[in-house]
N, CA, C and O atoms as CSV, one atom per row, in Angstrom:
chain,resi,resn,atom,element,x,y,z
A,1,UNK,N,N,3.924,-43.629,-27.234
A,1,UNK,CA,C,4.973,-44.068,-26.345
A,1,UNK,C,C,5.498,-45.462,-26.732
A,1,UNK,O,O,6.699,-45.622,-26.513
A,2,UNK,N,N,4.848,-46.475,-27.250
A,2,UNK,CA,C,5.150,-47.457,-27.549
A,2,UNK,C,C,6.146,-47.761,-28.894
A,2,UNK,O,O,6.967,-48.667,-29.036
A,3,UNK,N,N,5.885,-47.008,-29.540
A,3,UNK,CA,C,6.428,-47.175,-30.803
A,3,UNK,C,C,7.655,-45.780,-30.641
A,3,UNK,O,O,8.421,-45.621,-31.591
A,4,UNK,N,N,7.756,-44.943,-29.564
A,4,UNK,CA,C,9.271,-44.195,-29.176
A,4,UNK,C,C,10.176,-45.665,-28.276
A,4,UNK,O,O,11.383,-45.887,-28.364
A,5,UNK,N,N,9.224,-46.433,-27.510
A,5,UNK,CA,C,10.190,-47.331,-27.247
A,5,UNK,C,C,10.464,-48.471,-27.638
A,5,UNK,O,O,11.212,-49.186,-26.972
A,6,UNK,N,N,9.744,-49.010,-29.167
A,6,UNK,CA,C,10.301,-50.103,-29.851
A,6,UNK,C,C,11.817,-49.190,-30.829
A,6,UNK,O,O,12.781,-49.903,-31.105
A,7,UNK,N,N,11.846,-48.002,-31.163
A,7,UNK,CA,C,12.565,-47.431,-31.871
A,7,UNK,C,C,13.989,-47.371,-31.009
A,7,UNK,O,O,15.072,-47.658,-31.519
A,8,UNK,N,N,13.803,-46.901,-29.451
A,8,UNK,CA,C,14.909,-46.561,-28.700
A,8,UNK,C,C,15.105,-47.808,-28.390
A,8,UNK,O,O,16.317,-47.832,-28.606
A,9,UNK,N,N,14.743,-49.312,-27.905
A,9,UNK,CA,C,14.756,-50.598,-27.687
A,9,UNK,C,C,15.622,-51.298,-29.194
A,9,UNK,O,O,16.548,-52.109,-29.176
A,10,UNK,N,N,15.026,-50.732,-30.294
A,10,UNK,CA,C,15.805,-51.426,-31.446
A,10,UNK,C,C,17.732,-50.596,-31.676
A,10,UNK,O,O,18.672,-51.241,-32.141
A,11,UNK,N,N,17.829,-49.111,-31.204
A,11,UNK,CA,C,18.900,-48.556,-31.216
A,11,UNK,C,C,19.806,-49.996,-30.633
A,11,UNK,O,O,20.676,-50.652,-31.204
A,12,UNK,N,N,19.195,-50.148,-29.280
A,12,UNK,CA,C,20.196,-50.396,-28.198
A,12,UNK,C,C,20.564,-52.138,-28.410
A,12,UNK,O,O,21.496,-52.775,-27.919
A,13,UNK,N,N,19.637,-52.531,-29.178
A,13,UNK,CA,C,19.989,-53.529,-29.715
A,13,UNK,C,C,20.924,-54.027,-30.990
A,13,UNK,O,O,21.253,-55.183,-31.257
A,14,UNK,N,N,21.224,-52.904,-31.637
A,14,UNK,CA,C,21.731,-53.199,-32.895
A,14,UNK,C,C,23.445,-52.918,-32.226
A,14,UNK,O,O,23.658,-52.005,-31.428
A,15,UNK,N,N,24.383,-53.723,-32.640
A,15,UNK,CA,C,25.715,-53.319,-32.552
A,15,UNK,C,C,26.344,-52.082,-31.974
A,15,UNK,O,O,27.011,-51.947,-30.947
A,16,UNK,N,N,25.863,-50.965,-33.143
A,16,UNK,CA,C,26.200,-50.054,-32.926
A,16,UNK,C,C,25.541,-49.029,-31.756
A,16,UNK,O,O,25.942,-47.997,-31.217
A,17,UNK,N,N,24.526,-49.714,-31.663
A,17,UNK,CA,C,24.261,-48.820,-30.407
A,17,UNK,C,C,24.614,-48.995,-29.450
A,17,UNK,O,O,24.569,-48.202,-28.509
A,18,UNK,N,N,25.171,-50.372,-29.453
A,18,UNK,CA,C,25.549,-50.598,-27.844
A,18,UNK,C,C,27.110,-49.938,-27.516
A,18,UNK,O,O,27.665,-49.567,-26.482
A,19,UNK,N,N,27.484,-49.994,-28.871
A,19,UNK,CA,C,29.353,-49.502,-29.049
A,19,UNK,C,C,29.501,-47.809,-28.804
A,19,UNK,O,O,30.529,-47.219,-28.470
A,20,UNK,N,N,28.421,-47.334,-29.021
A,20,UNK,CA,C,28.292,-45.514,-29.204
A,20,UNK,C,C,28.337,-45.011,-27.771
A,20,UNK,O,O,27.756,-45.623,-26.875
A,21,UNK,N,N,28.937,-44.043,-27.582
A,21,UNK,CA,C,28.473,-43.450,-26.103
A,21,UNK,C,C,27.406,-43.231,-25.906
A,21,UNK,O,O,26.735,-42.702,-26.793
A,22,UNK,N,N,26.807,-43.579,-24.578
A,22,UNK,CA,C,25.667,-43.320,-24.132
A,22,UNK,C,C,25.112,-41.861,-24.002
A,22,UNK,O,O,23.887,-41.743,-24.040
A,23,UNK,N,N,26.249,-40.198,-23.781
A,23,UNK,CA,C,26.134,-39.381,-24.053
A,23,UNK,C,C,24.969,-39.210,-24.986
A,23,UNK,O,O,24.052,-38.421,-24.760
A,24,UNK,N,N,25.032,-39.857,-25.870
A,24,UNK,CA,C,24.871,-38.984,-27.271
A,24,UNK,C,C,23.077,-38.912,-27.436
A,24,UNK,O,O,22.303,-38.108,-27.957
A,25,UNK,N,N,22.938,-40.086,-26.762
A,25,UNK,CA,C,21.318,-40.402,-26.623
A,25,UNK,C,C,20.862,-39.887,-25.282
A,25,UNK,O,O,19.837,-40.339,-24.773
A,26,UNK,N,N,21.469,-39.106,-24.785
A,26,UNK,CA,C,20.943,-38.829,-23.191
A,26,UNK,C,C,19.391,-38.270,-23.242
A,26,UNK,O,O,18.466,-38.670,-22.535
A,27,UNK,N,N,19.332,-37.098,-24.399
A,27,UNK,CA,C,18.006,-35.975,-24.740
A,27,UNK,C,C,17.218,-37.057,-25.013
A,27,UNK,O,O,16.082,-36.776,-24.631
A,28,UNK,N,N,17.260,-38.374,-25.578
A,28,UNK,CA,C,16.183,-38.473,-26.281
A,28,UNK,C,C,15.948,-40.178,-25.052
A,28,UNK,O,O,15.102,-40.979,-25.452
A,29,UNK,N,N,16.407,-40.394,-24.248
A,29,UNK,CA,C,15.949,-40.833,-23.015
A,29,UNK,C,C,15.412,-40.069,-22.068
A,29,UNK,O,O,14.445,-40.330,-21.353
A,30,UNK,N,N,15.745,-39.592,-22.079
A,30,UNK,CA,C,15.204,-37.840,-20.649
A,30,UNK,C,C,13.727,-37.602,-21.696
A,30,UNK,O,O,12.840,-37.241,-20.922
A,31,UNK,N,N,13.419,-37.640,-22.484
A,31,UNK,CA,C,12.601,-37.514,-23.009
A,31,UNK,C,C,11.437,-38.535,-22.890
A,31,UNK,O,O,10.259,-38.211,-22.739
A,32,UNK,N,N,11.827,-39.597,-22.962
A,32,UNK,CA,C,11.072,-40.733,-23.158
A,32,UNK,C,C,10.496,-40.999,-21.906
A,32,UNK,O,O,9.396,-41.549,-21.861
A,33,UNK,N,N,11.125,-40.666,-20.834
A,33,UNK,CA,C,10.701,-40.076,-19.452
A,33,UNK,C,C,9.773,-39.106,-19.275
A,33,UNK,O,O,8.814,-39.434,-18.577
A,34,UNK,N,N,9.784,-38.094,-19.672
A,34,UNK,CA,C,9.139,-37.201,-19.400
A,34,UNK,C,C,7.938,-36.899,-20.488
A,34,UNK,O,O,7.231,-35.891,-20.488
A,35,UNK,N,N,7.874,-37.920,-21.348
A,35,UNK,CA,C,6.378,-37.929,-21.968
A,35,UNK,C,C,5.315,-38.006,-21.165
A,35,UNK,O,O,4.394,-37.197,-21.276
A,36,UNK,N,N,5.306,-39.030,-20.221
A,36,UNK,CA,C,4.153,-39.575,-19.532
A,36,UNK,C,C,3.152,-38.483,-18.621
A,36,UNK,O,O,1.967,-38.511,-18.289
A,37,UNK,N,N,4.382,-37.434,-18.387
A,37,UNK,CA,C,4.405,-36.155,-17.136
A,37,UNK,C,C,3.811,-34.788,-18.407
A,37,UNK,O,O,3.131,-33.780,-18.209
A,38,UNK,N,N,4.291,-35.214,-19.392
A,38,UNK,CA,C,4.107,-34.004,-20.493
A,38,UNK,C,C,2.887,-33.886,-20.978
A,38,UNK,O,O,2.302,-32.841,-21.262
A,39,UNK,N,N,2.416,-35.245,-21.092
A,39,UNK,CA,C,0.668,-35.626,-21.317
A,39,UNK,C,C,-0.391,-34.800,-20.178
A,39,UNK,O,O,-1.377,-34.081,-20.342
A,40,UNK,N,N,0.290,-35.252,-19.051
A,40,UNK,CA,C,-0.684,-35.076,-18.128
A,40,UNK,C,C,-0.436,-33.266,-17.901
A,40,UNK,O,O,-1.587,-32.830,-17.878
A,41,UNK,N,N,0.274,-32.397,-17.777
A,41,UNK,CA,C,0.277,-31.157,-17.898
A,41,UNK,C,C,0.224,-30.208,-19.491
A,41,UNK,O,O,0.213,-29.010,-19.774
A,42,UNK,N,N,0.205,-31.211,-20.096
A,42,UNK,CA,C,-0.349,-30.433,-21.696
A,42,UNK,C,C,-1.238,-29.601,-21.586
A,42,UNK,O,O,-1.236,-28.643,-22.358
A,43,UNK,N,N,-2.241,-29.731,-20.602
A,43,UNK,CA,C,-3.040,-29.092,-21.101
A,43,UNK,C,C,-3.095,-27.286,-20.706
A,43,UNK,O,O,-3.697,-26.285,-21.096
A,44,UNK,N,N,-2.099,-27.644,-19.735
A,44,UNK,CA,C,-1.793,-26.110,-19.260
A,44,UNK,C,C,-1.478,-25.399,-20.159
A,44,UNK,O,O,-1.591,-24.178,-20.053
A,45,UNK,N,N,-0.960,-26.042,-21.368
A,45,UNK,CA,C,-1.027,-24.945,-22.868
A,45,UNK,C,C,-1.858,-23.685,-22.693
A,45,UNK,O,O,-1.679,-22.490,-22.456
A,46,UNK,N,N,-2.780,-24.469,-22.909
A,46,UNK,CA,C,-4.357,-23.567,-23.138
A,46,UNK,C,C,-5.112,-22.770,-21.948
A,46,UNK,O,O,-5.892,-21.823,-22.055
A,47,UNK,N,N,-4.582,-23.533,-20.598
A,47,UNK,CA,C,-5.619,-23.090,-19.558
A,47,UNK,C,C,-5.088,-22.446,-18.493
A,47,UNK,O,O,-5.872,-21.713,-17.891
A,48,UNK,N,N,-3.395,-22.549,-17.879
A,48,UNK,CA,C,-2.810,-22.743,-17.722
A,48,UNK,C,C,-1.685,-20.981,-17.028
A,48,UNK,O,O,-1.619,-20.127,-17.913
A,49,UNK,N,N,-1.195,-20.708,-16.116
A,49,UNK,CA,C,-1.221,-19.138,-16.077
A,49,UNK,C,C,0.115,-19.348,-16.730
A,49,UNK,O,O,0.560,-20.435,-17.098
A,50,UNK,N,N,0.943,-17.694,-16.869
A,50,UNK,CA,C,2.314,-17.600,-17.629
A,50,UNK,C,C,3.418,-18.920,-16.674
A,50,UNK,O,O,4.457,-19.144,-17.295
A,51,UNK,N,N,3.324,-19.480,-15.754
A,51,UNK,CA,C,3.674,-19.949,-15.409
A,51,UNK,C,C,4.009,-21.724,-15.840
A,51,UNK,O,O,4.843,-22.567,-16.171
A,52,UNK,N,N,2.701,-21.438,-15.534
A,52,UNK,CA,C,2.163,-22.951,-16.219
A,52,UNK,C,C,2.411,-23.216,-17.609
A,52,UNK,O,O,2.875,-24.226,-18.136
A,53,UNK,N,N,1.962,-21.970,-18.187
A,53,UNK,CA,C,2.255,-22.625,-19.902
A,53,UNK,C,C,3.581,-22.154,-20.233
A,53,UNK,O,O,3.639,-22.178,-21.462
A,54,UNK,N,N,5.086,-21.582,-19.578
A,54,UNK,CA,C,5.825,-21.653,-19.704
A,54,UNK,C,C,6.590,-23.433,-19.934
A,54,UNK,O,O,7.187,-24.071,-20.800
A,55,UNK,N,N,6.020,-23.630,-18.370
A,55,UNK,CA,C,6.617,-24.876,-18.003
A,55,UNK,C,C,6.454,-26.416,-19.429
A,55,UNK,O,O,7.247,-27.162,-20.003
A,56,UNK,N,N,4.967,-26.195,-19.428
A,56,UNK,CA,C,4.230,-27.046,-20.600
A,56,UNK,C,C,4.825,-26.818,-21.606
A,56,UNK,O,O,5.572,-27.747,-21.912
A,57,UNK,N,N,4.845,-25.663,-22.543
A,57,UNK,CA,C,5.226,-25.474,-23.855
A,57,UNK,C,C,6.712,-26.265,-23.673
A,57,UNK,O,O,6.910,-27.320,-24.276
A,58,UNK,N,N,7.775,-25.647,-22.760
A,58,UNK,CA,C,9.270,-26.145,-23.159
A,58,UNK,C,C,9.201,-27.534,-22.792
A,58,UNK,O,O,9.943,-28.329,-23.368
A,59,UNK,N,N,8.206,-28.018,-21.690
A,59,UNK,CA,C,8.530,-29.449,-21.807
A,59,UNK,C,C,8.032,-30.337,-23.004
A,59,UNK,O,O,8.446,-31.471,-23.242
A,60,UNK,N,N,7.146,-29.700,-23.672
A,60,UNK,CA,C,6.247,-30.480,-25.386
A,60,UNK,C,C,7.487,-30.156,-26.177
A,60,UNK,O,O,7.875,-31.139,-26.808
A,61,UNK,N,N,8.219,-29.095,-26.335
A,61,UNK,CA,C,8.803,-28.466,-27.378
A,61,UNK,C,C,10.433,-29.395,-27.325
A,61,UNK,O,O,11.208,-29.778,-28.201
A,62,UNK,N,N,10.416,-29.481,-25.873
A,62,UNK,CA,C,11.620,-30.787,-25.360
A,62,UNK,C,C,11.496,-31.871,-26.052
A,62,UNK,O,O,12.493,-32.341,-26.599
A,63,UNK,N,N,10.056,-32.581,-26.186
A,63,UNK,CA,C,9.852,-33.957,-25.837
A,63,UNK,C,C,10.036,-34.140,-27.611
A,63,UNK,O,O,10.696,-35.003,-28.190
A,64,UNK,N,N,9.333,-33.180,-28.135
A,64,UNK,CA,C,9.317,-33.716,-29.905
A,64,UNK,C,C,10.761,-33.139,-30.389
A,64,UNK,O,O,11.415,-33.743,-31.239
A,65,UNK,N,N,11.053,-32.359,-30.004
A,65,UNK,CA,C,13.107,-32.177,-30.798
A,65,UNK,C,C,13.425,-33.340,-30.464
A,65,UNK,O,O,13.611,-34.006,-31.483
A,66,UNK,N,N,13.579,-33.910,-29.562
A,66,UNK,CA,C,14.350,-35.372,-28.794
A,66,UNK,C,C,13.623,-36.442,-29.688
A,66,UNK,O,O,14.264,-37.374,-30.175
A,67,UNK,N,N,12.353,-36.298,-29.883
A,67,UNK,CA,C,11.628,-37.795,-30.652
A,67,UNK,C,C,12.031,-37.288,-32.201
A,67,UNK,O,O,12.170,-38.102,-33.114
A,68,UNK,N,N,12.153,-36.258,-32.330
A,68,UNK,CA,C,13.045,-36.154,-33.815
A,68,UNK,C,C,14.366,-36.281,-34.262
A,68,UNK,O,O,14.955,-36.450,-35.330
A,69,UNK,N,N,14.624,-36.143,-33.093
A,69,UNK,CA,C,16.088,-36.451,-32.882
A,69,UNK,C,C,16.289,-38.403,-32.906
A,69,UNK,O,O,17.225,-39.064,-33.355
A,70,UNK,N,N,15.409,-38.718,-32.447
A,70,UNK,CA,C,15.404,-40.458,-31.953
A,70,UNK,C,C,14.936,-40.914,-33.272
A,70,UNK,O,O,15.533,-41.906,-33.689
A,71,UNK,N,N,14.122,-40.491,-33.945
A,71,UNK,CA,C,13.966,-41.207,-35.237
A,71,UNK,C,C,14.829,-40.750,-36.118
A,71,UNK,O,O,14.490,-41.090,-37.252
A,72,UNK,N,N,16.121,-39.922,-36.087
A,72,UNK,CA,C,17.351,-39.587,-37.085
A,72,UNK,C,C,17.860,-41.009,-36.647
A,72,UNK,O,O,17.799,-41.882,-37.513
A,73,UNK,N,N,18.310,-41.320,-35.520
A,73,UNK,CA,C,18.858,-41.635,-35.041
A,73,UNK,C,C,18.708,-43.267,-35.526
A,73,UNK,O,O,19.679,-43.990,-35.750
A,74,UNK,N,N,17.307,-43.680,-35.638
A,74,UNK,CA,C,16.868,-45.245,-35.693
A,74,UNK,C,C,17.010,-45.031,-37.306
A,74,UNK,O,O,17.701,-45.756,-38.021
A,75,UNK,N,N,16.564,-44.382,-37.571
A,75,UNK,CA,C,17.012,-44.446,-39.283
A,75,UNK,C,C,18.257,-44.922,-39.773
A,75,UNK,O,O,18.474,-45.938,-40.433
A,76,UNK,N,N,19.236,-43.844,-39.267
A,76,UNK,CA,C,20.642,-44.033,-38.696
A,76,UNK,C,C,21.176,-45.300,-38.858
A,76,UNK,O,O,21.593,-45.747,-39.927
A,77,UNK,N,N,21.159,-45.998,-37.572
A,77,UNK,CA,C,21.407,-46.994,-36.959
A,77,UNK,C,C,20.762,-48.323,-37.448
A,77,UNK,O,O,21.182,-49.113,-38.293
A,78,UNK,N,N,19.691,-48.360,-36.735
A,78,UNK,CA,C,18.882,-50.017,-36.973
A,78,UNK,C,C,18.379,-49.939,-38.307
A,78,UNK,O,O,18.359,-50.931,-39.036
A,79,UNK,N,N,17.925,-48.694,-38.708
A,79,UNK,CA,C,17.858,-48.616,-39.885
A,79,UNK,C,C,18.598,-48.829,-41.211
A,79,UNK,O,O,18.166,-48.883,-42.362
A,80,UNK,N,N,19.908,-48.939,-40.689
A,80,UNK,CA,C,21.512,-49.036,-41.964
A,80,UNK,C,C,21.501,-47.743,-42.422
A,80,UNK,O,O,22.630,-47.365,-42.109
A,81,UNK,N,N,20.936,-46.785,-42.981
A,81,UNK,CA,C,21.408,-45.625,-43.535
A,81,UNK,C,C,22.768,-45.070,-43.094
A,81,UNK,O,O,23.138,-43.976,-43.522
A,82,UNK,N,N,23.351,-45.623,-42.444
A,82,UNK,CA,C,25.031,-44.862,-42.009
A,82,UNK,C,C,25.641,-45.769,-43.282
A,82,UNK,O,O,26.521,-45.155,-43.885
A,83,UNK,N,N,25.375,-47.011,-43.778
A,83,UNK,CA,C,25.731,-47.481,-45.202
A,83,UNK,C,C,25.976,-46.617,-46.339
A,83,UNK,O,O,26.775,-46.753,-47.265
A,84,UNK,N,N,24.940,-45.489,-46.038
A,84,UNK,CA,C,25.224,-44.756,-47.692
A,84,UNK,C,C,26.475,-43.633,-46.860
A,84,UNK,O,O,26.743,-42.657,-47.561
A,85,UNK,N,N,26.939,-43.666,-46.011
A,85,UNK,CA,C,28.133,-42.515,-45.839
A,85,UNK,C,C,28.975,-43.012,-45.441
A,85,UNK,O,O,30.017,-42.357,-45.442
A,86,UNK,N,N,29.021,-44.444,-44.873
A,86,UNK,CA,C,30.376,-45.082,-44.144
A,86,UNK,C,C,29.878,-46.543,-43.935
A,86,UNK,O,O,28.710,-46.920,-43.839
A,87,UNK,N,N,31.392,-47.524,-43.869
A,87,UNK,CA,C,30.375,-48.750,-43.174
A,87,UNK,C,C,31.801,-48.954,-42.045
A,87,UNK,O,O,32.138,-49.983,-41.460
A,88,UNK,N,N,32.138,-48.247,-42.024
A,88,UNK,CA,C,33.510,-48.397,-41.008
A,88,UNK,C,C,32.680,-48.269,-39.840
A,88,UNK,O,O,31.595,-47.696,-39.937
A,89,UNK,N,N,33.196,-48.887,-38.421
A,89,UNK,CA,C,32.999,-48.075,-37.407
A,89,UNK,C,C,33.531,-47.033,-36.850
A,89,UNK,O,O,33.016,-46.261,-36.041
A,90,UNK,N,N,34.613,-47.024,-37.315
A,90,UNK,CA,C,34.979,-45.267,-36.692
A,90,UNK,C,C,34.476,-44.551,-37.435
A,90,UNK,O,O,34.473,-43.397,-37.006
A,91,UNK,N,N,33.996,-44.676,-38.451
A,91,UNK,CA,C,33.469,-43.731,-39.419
A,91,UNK,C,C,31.678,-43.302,-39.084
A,91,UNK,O,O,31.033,-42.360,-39.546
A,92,UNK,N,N,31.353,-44.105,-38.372
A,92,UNK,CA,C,30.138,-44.100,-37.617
A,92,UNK,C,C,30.041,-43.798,-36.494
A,92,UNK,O,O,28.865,-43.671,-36.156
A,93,UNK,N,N,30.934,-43.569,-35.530
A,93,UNK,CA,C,31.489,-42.863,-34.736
A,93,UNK,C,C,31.558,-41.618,-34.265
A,93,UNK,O,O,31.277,-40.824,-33.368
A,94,UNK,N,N,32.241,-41.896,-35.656
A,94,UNK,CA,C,32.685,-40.296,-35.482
A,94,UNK,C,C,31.192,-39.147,-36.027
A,94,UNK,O,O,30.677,-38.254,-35.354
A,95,UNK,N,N,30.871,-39.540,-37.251
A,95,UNK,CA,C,29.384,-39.340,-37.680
A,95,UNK,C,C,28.045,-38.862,-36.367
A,95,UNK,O,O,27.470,-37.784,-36.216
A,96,UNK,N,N,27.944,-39.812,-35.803
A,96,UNK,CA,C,27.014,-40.248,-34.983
A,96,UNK,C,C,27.567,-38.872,-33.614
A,96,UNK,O,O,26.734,-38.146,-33.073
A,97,UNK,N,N,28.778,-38.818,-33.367
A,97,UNK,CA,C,29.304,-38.224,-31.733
A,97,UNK,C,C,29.150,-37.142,-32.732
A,97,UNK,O,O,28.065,-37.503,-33.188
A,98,UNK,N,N,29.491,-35.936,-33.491
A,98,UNK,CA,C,29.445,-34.604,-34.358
A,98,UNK,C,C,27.798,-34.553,-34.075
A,98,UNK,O,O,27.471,-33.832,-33.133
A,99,UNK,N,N,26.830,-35.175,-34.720
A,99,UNK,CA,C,25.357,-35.382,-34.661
A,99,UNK,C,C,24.830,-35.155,-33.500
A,99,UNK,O,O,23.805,-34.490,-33.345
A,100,UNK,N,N,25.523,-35.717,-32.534
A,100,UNK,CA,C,25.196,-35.520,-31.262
A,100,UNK,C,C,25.306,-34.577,-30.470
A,100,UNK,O,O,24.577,-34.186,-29.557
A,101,UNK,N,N,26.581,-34.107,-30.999
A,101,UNK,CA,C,26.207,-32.466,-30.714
A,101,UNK,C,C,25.592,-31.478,-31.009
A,101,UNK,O,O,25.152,-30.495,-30.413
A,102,UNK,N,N,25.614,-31.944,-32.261
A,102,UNK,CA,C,24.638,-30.518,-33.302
A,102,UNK,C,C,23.084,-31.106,-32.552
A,102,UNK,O,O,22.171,-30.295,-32.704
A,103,UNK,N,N,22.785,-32.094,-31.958
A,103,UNK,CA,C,21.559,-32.414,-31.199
A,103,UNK,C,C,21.288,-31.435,-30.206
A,103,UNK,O,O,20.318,-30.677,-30.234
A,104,UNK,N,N,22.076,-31.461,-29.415
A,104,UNK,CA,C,22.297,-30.636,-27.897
A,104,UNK,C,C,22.191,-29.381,-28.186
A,104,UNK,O,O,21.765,-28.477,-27.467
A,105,UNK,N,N,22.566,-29.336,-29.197
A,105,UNK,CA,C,22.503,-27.460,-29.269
A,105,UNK,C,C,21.247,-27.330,-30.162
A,105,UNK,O,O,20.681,-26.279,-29.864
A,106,UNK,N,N,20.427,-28.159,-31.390
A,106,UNK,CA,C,19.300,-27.876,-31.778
A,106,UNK,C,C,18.468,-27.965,-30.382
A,106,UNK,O,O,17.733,-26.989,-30.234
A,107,UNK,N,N,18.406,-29.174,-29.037
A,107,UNK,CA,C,17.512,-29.135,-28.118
A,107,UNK,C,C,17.717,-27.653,-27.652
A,107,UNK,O,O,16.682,-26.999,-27.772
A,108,UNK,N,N,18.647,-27.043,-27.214
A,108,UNK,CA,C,18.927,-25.928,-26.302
A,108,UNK,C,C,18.419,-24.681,-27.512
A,108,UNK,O,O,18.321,-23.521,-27.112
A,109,UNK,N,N,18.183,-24.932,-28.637
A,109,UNK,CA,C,17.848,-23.781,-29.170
A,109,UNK,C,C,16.013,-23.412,-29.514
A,109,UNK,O,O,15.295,-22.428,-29.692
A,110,UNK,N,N,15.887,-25.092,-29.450
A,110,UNK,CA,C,14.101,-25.637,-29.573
A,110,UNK,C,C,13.497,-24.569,-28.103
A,110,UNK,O,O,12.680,-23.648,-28.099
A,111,UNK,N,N,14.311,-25.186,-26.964
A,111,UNK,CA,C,13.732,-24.852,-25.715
A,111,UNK,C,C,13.634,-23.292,-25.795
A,111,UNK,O,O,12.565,-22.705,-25.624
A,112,UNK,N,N,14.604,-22.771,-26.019
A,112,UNK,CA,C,14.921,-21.093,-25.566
A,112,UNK,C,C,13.639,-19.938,-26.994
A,112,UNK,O,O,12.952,-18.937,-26.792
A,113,UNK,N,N,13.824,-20.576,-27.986
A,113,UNK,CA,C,12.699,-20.415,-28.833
A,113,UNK,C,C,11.175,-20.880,-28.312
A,113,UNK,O,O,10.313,-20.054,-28.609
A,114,UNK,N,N,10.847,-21.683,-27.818
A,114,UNK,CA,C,9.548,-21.744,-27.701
A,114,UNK,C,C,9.485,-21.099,-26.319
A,114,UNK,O,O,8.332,-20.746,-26.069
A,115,UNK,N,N,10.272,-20.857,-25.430
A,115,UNK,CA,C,9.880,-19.663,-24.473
A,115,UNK,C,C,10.044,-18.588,-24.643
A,115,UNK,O,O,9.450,-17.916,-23.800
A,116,UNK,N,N,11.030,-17.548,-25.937
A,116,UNK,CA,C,11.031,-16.870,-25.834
A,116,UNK,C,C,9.820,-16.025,-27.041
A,116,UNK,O,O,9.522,-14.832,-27.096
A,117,UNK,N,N,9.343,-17.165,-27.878
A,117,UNK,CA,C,8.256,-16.905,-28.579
A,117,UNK,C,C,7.179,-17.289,-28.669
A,117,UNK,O,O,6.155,-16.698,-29.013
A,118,UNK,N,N,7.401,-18.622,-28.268
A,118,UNK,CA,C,5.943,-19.254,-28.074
A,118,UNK,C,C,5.223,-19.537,-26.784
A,118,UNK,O,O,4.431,-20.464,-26.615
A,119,UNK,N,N,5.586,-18.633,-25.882
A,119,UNK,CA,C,4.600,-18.308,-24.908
A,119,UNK,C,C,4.076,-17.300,-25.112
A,119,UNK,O,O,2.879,-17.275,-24.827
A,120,UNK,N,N,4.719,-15.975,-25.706
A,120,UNK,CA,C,4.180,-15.133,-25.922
A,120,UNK,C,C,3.155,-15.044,-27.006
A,120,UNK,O,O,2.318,-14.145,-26.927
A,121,UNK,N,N,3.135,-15.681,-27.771
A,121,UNK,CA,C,2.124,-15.951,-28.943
A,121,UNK,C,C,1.056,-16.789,-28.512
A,121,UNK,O,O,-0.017,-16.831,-29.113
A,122,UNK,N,N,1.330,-17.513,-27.407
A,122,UNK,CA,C,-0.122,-18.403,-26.998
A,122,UNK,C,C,-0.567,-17.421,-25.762
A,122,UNK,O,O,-1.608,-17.788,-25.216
A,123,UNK,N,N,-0.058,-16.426,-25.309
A,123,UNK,CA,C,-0.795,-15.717,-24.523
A,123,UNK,C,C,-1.443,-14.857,-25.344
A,123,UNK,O,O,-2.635,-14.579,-25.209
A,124,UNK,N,N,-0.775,-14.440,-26.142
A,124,UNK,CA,C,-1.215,-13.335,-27.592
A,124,UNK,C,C,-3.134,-13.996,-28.054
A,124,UNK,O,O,-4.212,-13.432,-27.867
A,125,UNK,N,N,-2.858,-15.175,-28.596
A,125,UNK,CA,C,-3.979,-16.177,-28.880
A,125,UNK,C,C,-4.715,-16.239,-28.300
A,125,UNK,O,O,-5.876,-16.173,-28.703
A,126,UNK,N,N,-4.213,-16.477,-26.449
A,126,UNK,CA,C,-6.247,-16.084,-26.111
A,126,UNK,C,C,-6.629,-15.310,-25.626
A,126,UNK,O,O,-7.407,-15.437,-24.681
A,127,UNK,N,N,-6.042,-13.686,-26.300
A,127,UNK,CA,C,-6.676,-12.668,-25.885
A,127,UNK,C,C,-7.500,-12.470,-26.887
A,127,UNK,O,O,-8.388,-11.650,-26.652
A,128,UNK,N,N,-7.496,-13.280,-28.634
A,128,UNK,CA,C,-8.597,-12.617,-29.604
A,128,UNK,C,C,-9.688,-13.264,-28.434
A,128,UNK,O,O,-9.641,-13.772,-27.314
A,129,UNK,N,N,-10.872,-12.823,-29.659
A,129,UNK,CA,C,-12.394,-12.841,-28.874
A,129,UNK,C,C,-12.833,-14.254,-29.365
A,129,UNK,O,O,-11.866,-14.824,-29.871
A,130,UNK,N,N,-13.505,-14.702,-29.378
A,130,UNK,CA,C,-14.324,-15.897,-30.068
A,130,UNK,C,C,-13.255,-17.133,-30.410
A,130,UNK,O,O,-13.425,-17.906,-31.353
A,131,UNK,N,N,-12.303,-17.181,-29.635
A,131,UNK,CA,C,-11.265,-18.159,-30.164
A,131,UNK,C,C,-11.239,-19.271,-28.695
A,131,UNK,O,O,-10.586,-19.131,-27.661
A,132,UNK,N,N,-12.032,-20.178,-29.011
A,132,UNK,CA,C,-11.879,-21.764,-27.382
A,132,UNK,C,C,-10.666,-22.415,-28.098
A,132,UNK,O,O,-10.533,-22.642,-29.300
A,133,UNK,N,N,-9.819,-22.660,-27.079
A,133,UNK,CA,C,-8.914,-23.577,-26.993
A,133,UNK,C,C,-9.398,-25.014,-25.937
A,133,UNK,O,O,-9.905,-25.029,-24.815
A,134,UNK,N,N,-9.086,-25.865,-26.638
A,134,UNK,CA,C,-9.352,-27.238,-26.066
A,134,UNK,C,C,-9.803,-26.789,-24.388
A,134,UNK,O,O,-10.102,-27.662,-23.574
């Protein structure tokens, strides 16, 4: 958690983050939120009824698209890498708002995939025999 919020703390500090719509980072704040809550019901992964490890899996499967999404992003940004494709600001702009969408729709496709497969595969999992999960 600390080092998701020196990364999202350095975005918002650099120029350009403060100039970008706030849109664009919404997933990967909603995220940074809901780590703390994601820890503490993780474990319903494993133990957890179809209910429970519905809820768990899409909120883990939420939290790391968004923290992958947040380190494109610091790379990006505080990082300078928008140097090797533009040093304009509209050109970063525009870059950055396109990105941001193709974000929203990788989150919405992370979520709908790990419920529509990866619950069923972790219920699958602890029906073998001899297999403890945490």
């Amino acid at each position: 958690m600390p080092i998701y919020a020196v990364m999202l703390a350095a975005y918002f500090i650099h120029p350009f983050g403060r100039s970008l719509p706030l849109w664009t980072v919404l997933d990967t704040l909603l995220a940074f939120f809901l780590i703390y809550p994601a820890g503490k019901i993780g474990k319903w992964v494993f133990k957890g009824d179809f209910w429970r490890l519905s809820v768990s899996l899409i909120l883990v499967s939420f939290i790391c698209i968004a923290t992958d999404a947040l380190v494109r992003v610091f790379l990006l940004v505080p990082g300078g890498l928008y140097l090797l494709f533009t040093s304009s600001p509209d050109g970063v702009y525009a870059m950055f708002v396109l990105g941001a969408i193709d974000s929203y729709i990788e989150d919405a496709l992370v979520v709908l995939v790990s419920f529509v497969v990866g619950v069923p595969l972790v219920l699958a999992l602890r029906k073998i025999p001899n297999i403890e999960f945490l």
